[in-house]
C-alpha positions as CSV (number, residue, x, y, z in Angstrom):
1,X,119.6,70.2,103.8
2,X,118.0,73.0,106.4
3,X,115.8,75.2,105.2
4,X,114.5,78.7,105.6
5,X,111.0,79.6,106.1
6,X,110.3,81.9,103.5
7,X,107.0,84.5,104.1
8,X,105.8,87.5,101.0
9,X,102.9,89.5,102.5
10,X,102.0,92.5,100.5
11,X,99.2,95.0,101.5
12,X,96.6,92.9,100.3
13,X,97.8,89.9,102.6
14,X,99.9,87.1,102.2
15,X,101.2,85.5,98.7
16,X,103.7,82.9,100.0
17,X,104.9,81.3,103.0
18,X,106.7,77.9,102.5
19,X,110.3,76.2,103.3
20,X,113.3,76.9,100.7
21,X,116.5,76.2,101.4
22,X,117.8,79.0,99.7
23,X,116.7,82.8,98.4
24,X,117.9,85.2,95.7
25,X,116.7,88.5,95.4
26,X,117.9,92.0,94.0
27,X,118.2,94.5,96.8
28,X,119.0,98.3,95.9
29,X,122.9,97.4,97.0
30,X,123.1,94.3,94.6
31,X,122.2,90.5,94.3
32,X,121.5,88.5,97.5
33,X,121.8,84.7,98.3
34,X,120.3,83.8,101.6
35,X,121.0,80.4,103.0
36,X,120.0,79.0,106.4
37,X,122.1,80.2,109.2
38,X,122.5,83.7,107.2
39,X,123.1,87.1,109.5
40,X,120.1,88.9,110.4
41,X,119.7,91.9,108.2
42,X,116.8,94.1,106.8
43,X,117.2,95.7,102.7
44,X,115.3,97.8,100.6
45,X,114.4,95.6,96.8
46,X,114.2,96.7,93.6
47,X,111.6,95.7,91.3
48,X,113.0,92.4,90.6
49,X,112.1,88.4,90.8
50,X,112.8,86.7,93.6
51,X,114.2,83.1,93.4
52,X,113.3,80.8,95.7
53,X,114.9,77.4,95.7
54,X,114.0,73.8,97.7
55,X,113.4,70.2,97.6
56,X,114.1,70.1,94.0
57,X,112.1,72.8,93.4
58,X,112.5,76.4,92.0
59,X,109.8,79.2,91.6
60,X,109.9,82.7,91.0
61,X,108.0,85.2,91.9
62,X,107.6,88.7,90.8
63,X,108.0,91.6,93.4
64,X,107.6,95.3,93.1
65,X,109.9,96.6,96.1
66,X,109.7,96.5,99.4
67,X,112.0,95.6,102.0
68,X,113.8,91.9,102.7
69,X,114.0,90.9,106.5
70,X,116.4,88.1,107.3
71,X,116.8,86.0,110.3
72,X,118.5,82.6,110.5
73,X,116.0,80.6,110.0
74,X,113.3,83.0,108.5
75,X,112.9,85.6,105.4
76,X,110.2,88.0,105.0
77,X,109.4,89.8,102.1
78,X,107.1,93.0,102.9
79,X,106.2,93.6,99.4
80,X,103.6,96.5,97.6
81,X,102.7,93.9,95.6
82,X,103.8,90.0,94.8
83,X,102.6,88.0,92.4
84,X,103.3,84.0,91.7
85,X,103.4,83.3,87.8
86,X,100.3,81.4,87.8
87,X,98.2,84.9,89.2
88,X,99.9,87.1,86.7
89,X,97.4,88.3,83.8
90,X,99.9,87.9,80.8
91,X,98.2,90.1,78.4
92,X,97.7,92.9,80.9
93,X,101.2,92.8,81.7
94,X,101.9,93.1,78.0
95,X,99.5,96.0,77.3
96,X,101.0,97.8,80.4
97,X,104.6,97.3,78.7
98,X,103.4,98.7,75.5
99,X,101.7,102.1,76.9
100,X,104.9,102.6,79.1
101,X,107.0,102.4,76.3
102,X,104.4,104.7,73.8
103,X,104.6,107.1,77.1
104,X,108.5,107.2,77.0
105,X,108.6,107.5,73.4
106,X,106.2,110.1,73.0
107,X,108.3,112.6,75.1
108,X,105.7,115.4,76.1
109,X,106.0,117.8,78.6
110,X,103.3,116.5,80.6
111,X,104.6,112.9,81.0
112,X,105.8,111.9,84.4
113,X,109.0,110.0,83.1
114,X,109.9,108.5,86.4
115,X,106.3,106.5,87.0
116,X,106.7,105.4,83.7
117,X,109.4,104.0,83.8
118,X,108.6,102.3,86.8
119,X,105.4,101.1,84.8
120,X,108.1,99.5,82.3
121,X,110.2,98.1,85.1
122,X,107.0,95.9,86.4
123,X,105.6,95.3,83.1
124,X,109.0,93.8,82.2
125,X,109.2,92.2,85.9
126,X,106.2,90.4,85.4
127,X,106.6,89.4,81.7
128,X,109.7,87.6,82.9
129,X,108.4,85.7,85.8
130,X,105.4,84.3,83.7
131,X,108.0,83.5,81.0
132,X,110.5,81.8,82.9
133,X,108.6,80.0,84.7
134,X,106.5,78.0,81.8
């Protein structure tokens, strides 16, 4: 089966860049499934996972936006930040779930409910990719 060269680069640098023959992602219009031979296109992603699938292989890894570039033969993720489920810190991601929730719950005035629910969103994000993956 072709494949699709796949390539994550967050500011930080690159996190991935590997042949799959096929991508799933969560883009702010909806799933995706990219495939070799797909149109060019470029969309904005939600925190999300993105699948990558080849060879027999499947791995995950855990994005926090960005934008998806696709060309027929290549996919690039520009990312804010990317993380493979062997570099995520488990129990850091669990604290940060915890004091987004206590943040949430605690409903002051002085909260900024939007960042922390974002905070939950990623927390979440990566819990799920380290999970999922082991």
């Amino acid at each position: 089966m072709s494949t699709l060269t796949v390539s994550v680069v967050t500011p930080d640098g690159p996190v991935l860049e590997d042949a799959f023959e096929m991508v799933s992602c969560k883009a702010e219009s909806g799933e995706l499934g990219i495939l070799p031979g797909h149109i060019p296109m470029v969309a904005p992603l939600t925190i999300s996972a993105v699948r990558l699938k080849g060879e027999g292989k499947s791995d995950r890894i855990a994005v926090s936006g960005g934008f998806l570039e696709v060309r027929p033969d290549k996919v690039t993720i520009l990312a804010q930040s990317a993380e493979k489920p062997s570099e995520i810190d488990i129990d850091r991601a669990r604290k940060a779930k915890e004091r987004a929730e206590r943040r949430l719950q605690d409903k002051q005035a002085d909260i900024d409910f939007k960042r922390a629910e974002l905070a939950l969103k990623r927390a979440i994000n990566r819990l799920d990719v380290f999970e999922n993956n082991f």
